[in-house]
mmCIF file of the N, C-alpha and C atoms, coordinates in Angstrom:
data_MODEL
# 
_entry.id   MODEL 
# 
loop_
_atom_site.group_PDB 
_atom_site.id 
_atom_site.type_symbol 
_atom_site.label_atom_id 
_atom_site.label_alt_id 
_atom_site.label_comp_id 
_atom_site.label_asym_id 
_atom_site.label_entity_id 
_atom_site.label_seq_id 
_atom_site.pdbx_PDB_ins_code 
_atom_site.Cartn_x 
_atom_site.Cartn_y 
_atom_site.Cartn_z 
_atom_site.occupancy 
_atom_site.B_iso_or_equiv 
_atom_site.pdbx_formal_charge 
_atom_site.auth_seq_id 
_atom_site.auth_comp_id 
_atom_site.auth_asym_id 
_atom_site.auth_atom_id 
_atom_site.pdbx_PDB_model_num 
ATOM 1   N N  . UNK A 1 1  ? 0.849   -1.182 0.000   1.00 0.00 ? 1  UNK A N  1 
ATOM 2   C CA . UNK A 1 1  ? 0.000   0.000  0.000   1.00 0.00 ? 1  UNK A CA 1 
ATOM 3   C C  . UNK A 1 1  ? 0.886   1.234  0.000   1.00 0.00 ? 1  UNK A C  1 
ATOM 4   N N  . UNK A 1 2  ? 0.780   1.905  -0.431  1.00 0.00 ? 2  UNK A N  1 
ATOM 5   C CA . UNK A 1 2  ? 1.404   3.473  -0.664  1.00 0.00 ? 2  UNK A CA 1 
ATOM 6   C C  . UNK A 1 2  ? 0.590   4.965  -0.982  1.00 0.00 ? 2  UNK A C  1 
ATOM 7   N N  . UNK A 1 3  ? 1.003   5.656  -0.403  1.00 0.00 ? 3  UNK A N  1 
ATOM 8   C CA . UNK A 1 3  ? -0.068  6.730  -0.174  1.00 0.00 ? 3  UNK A CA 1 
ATOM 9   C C  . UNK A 1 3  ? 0.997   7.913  -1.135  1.00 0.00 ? 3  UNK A C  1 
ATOM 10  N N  . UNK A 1 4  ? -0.118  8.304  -1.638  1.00 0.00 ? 4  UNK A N  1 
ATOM 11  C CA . UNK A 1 4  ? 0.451   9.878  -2.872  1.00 0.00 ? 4  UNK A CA 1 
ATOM 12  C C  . UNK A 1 4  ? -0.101  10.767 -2.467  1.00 0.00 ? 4  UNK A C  1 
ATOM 13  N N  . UNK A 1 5  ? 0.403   12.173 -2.438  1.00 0.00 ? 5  UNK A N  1 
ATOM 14  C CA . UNK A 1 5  ? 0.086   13.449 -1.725  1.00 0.00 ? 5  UNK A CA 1 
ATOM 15  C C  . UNK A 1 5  ? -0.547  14.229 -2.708  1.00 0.00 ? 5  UNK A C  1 
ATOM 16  N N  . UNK A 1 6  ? -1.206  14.855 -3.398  1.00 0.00 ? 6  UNK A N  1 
ATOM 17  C CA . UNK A 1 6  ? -1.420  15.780 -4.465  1.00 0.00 ? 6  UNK A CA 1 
ATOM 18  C C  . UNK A 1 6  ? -2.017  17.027 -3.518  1.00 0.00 ? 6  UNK A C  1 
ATOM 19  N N  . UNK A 1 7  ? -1.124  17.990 -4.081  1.00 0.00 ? 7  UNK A N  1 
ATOM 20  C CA . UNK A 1 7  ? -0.831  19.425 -3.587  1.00 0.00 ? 7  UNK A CA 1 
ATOM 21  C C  . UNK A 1 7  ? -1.702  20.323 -4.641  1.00 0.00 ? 7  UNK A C  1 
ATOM 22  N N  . UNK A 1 8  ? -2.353  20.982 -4.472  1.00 0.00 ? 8  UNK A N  1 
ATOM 23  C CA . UNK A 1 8  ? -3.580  21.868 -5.231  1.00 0.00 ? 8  UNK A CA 1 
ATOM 24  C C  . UNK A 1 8  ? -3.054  23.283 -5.165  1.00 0.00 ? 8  UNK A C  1 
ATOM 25  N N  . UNK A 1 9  ? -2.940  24.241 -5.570  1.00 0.00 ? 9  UNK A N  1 
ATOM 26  C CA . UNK A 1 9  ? -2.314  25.683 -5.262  1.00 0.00 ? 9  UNK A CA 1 
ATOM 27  C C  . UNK A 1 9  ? -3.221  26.213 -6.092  1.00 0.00 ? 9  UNK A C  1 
ATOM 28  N N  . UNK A 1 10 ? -3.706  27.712 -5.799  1.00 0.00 ? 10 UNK A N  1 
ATOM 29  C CA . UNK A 1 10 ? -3.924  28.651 -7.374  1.00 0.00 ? 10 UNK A CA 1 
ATOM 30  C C  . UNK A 1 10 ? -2.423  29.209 -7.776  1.00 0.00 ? 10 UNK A C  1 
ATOM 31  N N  . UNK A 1 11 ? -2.845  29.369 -9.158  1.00 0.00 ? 11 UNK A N  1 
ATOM 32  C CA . UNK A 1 11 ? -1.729  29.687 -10.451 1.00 0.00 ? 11 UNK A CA 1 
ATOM 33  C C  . UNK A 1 11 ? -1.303  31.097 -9.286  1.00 0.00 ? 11 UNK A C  1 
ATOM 34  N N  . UNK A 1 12 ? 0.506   31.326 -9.807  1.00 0.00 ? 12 UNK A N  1 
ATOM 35  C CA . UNK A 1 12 ? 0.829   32.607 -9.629  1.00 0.00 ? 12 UNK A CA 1 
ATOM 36  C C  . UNK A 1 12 ? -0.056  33.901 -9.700  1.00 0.00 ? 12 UNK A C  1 
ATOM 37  N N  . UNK A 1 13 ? -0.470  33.801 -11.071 1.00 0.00 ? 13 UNK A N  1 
ATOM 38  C CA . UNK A 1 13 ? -1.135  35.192 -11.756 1.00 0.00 ? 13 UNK A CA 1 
ATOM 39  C C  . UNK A 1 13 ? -2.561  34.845 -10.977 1.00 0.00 ? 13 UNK A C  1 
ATOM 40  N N  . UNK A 1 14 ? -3.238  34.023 -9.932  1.00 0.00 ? 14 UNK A N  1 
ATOM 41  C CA . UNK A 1 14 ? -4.857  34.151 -9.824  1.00 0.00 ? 14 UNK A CA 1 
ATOM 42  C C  . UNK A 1 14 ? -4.008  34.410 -8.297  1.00 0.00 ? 14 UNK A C  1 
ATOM 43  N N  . UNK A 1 15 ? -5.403  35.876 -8.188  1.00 0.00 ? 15 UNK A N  1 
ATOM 44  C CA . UNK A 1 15 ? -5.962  36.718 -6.654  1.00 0.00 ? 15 UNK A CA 1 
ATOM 45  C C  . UNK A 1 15 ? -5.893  35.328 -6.027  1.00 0.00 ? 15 UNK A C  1 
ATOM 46  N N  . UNK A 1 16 ? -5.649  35.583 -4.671  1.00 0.00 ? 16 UNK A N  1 
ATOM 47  C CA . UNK A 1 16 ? -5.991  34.301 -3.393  1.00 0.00 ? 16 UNK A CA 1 
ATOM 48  C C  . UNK A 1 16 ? -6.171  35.201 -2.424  1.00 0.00 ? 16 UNK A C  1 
ATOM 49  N N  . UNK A 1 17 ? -7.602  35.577 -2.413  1.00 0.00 ? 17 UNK A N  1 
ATOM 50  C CA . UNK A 1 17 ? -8.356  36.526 -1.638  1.00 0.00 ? 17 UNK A CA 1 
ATOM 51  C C  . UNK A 1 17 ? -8.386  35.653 -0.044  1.00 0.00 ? 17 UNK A C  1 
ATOM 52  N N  . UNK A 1 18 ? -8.304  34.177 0.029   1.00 0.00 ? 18 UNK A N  1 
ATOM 53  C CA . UNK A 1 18 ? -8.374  33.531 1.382   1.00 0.00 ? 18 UNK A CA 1 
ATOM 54  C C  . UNK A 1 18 ? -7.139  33.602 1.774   1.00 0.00 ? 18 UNK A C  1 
ATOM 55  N N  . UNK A 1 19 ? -6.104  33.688 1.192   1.00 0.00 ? 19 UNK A N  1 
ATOM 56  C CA . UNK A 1 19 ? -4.238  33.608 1.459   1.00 0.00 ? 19 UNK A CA 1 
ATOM 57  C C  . UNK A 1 19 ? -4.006  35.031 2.220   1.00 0.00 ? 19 UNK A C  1 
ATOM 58  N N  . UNK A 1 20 ? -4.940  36.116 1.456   1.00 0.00 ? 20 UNK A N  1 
ATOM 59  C CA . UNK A 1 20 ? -4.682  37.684 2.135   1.00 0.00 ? 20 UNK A CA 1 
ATOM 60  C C  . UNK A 1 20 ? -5.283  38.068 3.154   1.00 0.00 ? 20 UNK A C  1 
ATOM 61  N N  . UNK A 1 21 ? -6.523  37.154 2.798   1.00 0.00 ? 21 UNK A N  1 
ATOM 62  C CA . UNK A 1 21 ? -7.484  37.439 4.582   1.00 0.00 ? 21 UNK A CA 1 
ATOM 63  C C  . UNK A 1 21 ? -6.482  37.432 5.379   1.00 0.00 ? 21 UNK A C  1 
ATOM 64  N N  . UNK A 1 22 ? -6.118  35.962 5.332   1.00 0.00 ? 22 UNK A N  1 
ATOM 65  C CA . UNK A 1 22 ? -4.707  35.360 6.478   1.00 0.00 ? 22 UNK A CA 1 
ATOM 66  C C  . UNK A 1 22 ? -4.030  36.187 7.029   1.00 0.00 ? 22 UNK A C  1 
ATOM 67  N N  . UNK A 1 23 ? -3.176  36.934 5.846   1.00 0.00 ? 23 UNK A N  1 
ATOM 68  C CA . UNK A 1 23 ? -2.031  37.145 6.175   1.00 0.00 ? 23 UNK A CA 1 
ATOM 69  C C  . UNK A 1 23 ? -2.261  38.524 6.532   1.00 0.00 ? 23 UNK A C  1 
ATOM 70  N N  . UNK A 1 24 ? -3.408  39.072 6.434   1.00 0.00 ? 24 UNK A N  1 
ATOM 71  C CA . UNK A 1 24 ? -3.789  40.116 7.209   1.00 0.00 ? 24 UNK A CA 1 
ATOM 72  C C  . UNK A 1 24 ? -4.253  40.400 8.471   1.00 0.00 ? 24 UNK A C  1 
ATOM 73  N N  . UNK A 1 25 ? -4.616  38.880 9.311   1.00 0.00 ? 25 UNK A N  1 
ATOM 74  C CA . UNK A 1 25 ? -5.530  38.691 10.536  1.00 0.00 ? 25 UNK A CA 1 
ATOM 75  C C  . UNK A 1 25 ? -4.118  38.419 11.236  1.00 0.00 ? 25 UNK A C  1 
ATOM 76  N N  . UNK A 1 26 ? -2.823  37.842 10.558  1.00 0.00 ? 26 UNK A N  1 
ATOM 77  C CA . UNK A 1 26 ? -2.068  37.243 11.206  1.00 0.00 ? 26 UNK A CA 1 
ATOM 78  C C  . UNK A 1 26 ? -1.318  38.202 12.632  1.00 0.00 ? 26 UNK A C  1 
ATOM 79  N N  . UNK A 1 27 ? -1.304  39.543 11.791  1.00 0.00 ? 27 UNK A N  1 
ATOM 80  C CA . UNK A 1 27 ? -0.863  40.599 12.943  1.00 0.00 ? 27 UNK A CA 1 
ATOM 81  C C  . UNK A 1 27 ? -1.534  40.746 13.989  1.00 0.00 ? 27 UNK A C  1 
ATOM 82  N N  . UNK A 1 28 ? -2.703  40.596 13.597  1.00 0.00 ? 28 UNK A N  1 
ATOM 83  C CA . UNK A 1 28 ? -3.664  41.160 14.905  1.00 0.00 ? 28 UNK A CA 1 
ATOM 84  C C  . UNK A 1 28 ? -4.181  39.811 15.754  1.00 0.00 ? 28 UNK A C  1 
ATOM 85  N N  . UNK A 1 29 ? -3.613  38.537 15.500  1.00 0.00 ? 29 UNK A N  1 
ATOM 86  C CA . UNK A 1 29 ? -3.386  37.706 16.395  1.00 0.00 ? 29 UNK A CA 1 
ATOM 87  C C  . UNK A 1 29 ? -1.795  37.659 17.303  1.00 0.00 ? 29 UNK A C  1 
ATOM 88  N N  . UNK A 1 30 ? -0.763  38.618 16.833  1.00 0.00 ? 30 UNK A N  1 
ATOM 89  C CA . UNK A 1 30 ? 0.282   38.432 17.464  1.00 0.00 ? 30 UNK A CA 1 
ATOM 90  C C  . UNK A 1 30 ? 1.529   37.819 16.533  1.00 0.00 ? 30 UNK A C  1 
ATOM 91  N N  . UNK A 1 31 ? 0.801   37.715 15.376  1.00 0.00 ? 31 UNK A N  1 
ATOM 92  C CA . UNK A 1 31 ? 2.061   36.785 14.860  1.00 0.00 ? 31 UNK A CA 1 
ATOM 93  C C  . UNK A 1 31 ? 3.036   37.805 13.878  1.00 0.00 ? 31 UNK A C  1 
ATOM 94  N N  . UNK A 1 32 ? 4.169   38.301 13.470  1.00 0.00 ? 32 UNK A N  1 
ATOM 95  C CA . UNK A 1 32 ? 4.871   39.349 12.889  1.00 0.00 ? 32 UNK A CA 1 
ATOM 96  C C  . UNK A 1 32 ? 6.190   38.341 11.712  1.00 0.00 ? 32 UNK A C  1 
ATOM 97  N N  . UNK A 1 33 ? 6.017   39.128 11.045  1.00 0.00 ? 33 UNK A N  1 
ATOM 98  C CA . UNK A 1 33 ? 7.170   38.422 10.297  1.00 0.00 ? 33 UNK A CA 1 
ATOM 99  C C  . UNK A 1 33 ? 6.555   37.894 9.324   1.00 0.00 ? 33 UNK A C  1 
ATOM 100 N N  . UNK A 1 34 ? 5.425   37.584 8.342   1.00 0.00 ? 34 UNK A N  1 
ATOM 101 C CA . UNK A 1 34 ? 4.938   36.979 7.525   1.00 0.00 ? 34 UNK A CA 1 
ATOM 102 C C  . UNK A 1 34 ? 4.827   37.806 6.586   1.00 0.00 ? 34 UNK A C  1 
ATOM 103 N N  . UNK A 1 35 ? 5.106   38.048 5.314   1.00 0.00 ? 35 UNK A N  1 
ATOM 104 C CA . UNK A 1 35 ? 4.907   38.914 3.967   1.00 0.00 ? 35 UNK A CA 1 
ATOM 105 C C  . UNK A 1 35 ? 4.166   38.297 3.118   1.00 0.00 ? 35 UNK A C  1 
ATOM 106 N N  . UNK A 1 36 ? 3.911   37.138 3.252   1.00 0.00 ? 36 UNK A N  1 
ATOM 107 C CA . UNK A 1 36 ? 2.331   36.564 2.440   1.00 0.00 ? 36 UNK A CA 1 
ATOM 108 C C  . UNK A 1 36 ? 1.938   35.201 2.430   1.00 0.00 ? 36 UNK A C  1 
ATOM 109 N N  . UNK A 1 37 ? 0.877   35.144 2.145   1.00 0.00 ? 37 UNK A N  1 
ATOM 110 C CA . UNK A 1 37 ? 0.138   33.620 2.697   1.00 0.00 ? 37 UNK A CA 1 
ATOM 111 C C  . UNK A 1 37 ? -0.456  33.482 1.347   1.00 0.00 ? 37 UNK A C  1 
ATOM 112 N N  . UNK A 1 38 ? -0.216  32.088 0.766   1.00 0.00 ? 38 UNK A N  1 
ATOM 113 C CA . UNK A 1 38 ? -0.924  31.089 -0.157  1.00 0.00 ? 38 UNK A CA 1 
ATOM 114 C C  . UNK A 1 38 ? -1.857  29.449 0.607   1.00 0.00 ? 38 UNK A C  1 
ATOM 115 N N  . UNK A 1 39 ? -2.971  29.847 0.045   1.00 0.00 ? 39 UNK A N  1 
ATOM 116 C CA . UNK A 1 39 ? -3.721  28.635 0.570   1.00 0.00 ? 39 UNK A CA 1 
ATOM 117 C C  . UNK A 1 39 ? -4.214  27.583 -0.571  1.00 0.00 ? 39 UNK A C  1 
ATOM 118 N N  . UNK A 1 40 ? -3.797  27.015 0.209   1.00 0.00 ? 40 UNK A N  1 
ATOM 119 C CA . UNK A 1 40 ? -4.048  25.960 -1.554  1.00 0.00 ? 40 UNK A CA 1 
ATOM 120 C C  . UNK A 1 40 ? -4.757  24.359 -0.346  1.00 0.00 ? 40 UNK A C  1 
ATOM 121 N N  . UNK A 1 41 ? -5.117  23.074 -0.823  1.00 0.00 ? 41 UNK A N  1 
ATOM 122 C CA . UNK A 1 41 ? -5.671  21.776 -0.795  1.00 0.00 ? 41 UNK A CA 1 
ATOM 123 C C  . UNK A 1 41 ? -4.517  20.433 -0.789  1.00 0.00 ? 41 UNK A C  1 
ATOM 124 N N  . UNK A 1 42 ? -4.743  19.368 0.173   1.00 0.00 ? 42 UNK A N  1 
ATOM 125 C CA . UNK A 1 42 ? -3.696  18.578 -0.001  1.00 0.00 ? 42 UNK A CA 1 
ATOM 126 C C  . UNK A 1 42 ? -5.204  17.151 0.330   1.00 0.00 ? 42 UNK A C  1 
ATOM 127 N N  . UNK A 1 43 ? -4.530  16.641 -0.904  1.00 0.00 ? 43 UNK A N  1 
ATOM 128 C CA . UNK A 1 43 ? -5.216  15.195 -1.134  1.00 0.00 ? 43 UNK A CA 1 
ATOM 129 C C  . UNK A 1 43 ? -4.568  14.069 -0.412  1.00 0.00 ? 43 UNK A C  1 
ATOM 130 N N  . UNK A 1 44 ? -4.585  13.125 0.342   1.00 0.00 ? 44 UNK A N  1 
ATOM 131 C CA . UNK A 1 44 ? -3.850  12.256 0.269   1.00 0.00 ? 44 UNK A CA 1 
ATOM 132 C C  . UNK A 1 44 ? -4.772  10.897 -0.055  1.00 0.00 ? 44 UNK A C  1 
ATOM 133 N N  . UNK A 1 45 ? -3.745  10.149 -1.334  1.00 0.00 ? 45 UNK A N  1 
ATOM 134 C CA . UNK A 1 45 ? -4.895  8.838  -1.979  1.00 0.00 ? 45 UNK A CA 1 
ATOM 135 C C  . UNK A 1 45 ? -3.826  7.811  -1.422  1.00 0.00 ? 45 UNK A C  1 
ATOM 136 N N  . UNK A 1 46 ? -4.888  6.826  -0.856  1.00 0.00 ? 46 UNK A N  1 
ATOM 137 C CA . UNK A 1 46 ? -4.019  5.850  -0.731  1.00 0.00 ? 46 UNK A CA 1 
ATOM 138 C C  . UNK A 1 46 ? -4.364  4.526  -1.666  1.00 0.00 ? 46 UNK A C  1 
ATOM 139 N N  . UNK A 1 47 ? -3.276  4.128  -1.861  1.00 0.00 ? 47 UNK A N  1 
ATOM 140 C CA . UNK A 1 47 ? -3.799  3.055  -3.109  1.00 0.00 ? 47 UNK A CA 1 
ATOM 141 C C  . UNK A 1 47 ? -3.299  2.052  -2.406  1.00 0.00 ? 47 UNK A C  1 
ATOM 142 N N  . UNK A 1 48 ? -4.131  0.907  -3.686  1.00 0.00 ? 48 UNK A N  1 
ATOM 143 C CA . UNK A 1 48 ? -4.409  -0.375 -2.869  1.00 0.00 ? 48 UNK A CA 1 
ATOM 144 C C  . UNK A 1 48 ? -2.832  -1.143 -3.293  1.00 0.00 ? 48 UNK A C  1 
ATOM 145 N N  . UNK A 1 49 ? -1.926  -1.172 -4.410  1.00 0.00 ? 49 UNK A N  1 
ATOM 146 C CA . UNK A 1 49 ? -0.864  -1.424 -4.663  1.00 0.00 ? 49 UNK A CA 1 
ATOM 147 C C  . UNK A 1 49 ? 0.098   -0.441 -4.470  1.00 0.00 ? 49 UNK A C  1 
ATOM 148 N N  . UNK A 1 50 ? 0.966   -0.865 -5.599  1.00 0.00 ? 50 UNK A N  1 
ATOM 149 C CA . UNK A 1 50 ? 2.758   0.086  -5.238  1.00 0.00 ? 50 UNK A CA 1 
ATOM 150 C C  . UNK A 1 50 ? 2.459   1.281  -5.798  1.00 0.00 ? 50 UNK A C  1 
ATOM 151 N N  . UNK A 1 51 ? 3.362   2.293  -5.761  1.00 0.00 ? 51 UNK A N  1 
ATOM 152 C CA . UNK A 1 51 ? 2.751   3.712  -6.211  1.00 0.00 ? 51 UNK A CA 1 
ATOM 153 C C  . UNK A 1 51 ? 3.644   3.752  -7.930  1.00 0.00 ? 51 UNK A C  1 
ATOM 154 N N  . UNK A 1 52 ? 3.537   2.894  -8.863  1.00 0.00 ? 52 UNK A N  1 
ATOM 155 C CA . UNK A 1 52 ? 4.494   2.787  -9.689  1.00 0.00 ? 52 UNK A CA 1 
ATOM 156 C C  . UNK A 1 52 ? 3.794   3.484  -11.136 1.00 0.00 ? 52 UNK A C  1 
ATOM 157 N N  . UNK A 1 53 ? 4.214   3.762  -12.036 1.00 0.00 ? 53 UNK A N  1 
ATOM 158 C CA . UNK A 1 53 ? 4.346   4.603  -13.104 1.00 0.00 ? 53 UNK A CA 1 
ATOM 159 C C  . UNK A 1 53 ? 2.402   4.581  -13.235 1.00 0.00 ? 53 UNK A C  1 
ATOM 160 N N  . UNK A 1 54 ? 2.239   3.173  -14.071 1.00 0.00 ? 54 UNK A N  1 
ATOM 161 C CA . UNK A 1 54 ? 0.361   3.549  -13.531 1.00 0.00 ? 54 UNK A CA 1 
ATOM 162 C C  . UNK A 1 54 ? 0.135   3.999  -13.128 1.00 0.00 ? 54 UNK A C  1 
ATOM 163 N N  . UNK A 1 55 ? -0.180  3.350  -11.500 1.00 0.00 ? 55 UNK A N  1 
ATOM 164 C CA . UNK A 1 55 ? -0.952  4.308  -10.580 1.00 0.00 ? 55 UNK A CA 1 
ATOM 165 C C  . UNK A 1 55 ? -0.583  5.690  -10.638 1.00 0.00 ? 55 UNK A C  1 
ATOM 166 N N  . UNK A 1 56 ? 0.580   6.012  -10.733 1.00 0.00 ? 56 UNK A N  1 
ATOM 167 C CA . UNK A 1 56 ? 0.969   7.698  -10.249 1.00 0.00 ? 56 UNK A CA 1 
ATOM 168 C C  . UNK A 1 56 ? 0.079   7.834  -11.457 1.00 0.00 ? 56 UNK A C  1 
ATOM 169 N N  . UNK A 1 57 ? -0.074  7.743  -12.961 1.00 0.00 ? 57 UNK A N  1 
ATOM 170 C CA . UNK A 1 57 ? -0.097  8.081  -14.126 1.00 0.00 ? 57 UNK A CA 1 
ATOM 171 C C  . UNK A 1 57 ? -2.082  8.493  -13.849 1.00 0.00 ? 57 UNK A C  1 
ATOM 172 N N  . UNK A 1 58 ? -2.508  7.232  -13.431 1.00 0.00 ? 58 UNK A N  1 
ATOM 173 C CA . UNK A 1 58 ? -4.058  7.314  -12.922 1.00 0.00 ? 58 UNK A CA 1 
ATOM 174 C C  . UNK A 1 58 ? -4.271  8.703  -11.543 1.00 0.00 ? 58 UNK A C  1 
ATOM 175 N N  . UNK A 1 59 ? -3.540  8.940  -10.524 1.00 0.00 ? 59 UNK A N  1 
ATOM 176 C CA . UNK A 1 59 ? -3.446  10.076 -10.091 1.00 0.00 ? 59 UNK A CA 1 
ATOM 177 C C  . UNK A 1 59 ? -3.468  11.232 -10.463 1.00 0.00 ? 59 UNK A C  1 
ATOM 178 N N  . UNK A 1 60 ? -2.317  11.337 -11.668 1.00 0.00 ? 60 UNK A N  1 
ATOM 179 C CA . UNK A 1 60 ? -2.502  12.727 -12.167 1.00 0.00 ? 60 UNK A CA 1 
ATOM 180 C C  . UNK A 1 60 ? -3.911  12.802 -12.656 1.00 0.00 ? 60 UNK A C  1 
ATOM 181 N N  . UNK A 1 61 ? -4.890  11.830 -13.464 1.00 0.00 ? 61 UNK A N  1 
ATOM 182 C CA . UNK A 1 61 ? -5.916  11.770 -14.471 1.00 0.00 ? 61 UNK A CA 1 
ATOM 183 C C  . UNK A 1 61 ? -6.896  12.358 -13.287 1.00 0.00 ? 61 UNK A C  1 
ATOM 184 N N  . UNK A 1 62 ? -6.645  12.137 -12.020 1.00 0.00 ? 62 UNK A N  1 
ATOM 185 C CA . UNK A 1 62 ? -8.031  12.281 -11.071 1.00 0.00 ? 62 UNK A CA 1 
ATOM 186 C C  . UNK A 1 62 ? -7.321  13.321 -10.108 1.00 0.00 ? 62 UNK A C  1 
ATOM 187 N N  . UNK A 1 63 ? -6.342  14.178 -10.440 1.00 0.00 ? 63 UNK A N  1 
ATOM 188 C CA . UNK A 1 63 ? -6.133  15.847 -10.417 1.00 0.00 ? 63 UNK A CA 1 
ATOM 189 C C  . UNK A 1 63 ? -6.679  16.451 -11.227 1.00 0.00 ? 63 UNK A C  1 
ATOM 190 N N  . UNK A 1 64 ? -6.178  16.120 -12.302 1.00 0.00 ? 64 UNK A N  1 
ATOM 191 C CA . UNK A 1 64 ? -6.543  17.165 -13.413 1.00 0.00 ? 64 UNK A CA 1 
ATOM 192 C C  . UNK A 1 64 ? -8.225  16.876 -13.703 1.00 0.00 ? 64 UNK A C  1 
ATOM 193 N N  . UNK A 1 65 ? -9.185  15.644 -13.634 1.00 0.00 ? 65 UNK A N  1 
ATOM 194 C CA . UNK A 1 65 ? -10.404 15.629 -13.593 1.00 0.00 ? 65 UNK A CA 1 
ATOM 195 C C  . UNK A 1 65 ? -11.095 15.931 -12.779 1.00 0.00 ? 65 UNK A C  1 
ATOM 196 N N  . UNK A 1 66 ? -10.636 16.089 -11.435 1.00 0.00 ? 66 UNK A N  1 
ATOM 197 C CA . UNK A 1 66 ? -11.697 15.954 -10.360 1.00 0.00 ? 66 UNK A CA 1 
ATOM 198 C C  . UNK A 1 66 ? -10.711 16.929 -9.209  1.00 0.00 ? 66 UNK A C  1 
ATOM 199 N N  . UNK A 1 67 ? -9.406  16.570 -8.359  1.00 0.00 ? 67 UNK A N  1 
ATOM 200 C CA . UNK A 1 67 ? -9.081  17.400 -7.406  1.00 0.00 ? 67 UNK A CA 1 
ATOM 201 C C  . UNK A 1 67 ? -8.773  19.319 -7.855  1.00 0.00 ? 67 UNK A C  1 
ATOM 202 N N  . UNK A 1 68 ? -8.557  19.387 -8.917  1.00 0.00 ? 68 UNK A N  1 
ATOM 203 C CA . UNK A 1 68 ? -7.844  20.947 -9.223  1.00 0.00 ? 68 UNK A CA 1 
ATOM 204 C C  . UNK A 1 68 ? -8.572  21.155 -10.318 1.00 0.00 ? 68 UNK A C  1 
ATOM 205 N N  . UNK A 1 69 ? -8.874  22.681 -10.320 1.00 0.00 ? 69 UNK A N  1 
ATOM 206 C CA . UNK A 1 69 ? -9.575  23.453 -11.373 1.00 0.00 ? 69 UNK A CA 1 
ATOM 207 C C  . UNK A 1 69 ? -8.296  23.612 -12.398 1.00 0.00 ? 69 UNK A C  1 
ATOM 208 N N  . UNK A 1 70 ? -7.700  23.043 -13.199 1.00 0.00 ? 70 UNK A N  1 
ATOM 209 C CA . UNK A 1 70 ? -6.539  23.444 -13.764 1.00 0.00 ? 70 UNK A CA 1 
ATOM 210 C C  . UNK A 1 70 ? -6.739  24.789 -14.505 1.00 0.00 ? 70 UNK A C  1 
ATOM 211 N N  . UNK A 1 71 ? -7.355  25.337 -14.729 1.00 0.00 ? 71 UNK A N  1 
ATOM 212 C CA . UNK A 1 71 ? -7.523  26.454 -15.536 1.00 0.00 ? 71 UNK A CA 1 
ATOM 213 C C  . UNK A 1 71 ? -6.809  27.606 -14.242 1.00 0.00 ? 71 UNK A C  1 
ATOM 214 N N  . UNK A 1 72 ? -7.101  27.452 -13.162 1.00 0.00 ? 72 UNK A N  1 
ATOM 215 C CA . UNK A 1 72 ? -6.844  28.463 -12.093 1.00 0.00 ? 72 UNK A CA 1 
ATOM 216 C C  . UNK A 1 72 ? -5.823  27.578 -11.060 1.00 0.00 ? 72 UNK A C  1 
ATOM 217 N N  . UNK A 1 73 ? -5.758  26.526 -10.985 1.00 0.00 ? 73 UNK A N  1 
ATOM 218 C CA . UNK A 1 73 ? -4.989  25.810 -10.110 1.00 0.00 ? 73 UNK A CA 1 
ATOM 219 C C  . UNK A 1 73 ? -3.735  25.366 -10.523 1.00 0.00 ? 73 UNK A C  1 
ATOM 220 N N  . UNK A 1 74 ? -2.536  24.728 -10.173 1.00 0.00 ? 74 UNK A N  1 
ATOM 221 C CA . UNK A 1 74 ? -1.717  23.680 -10.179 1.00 0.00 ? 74 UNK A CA 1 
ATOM 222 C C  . UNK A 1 74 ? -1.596  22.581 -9.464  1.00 0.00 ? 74 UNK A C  1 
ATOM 223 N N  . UNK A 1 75 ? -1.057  21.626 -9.675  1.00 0.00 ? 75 UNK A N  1 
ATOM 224 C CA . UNK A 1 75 ? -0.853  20.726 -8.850  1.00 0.00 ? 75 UNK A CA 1 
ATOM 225 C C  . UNK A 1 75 ? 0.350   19.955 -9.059  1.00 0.00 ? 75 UNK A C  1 
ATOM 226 N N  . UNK A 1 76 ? 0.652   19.366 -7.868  1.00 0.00 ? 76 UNK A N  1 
ATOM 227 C CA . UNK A 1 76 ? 2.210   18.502 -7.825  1.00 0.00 ? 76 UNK A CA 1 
ATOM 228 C C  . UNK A 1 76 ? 1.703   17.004 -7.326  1.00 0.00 ? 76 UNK A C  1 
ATOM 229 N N  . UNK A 1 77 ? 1.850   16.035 -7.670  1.00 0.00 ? 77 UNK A N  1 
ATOM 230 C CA . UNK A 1 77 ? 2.227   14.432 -7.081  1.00 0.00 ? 77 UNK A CA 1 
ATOM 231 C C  . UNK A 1 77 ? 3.004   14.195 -6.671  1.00 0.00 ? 77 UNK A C  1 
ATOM 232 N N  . UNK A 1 78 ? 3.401   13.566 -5.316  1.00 0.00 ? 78 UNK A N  1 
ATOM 233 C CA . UNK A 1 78 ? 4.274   12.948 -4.869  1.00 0.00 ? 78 UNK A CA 1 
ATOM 234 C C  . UNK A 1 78 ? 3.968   11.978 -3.745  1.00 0.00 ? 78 UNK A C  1 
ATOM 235 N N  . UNK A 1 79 ? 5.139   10.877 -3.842  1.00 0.00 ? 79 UNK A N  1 
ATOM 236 C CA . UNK A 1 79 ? 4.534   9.531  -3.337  1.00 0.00 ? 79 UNK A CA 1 
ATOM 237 C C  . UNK A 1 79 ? 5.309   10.043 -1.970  1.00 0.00 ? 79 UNK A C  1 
ATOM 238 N N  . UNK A 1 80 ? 4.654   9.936  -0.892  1.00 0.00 ? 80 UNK A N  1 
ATOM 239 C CA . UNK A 1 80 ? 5.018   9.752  0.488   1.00 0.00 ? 80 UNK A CA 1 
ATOM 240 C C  . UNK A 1 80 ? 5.838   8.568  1.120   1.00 0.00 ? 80 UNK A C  1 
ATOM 241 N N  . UNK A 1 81 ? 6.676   9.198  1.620   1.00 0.00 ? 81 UNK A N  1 
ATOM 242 C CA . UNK A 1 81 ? 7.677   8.139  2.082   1.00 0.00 ? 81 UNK A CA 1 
ATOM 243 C C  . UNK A 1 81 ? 7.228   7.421  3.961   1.00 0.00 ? 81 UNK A C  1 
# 
């Protein structure tokens, strides 16, 4: 069994109006030192076999179909150690 992480972000160029809330509340909870916040989604799939070229290959297919808006999002795969 092996578990894959898929990481969701919005693109550079798209507003992340929830990342600025953040990083705007962050002062007025006490916290200093932060110049900006990105909020993005973390999947973790666990599959029923090894995490090998397939499966990863079937992962990306059910990012790009179903976990991330790719038009506004990115995403990364990686198999967890």
């Amino acid at each position: 069994m092996a578990r894959v992480i898929v990481d969701v972000m919005l693109k550079p160029e798209i507003l992340d109006a929830q990342g600025q809330a953040i990083a705007r509340a962050l002062p007025r909870l006490g916290f200093s030192g932060v110049s900006a916040v990105r909020q993005g989604k973390r999947f973790e799939v666990d599959l029923e076999g090894p995490a090998d070229e397939a499966a990863l290959s079937d992962v990306r297919k059910m990012a790009e179909t179903l976990l991330a808006n790719t038009v506004i999002e990115d995403y990364t795969v990686t198999v967890e150690s």
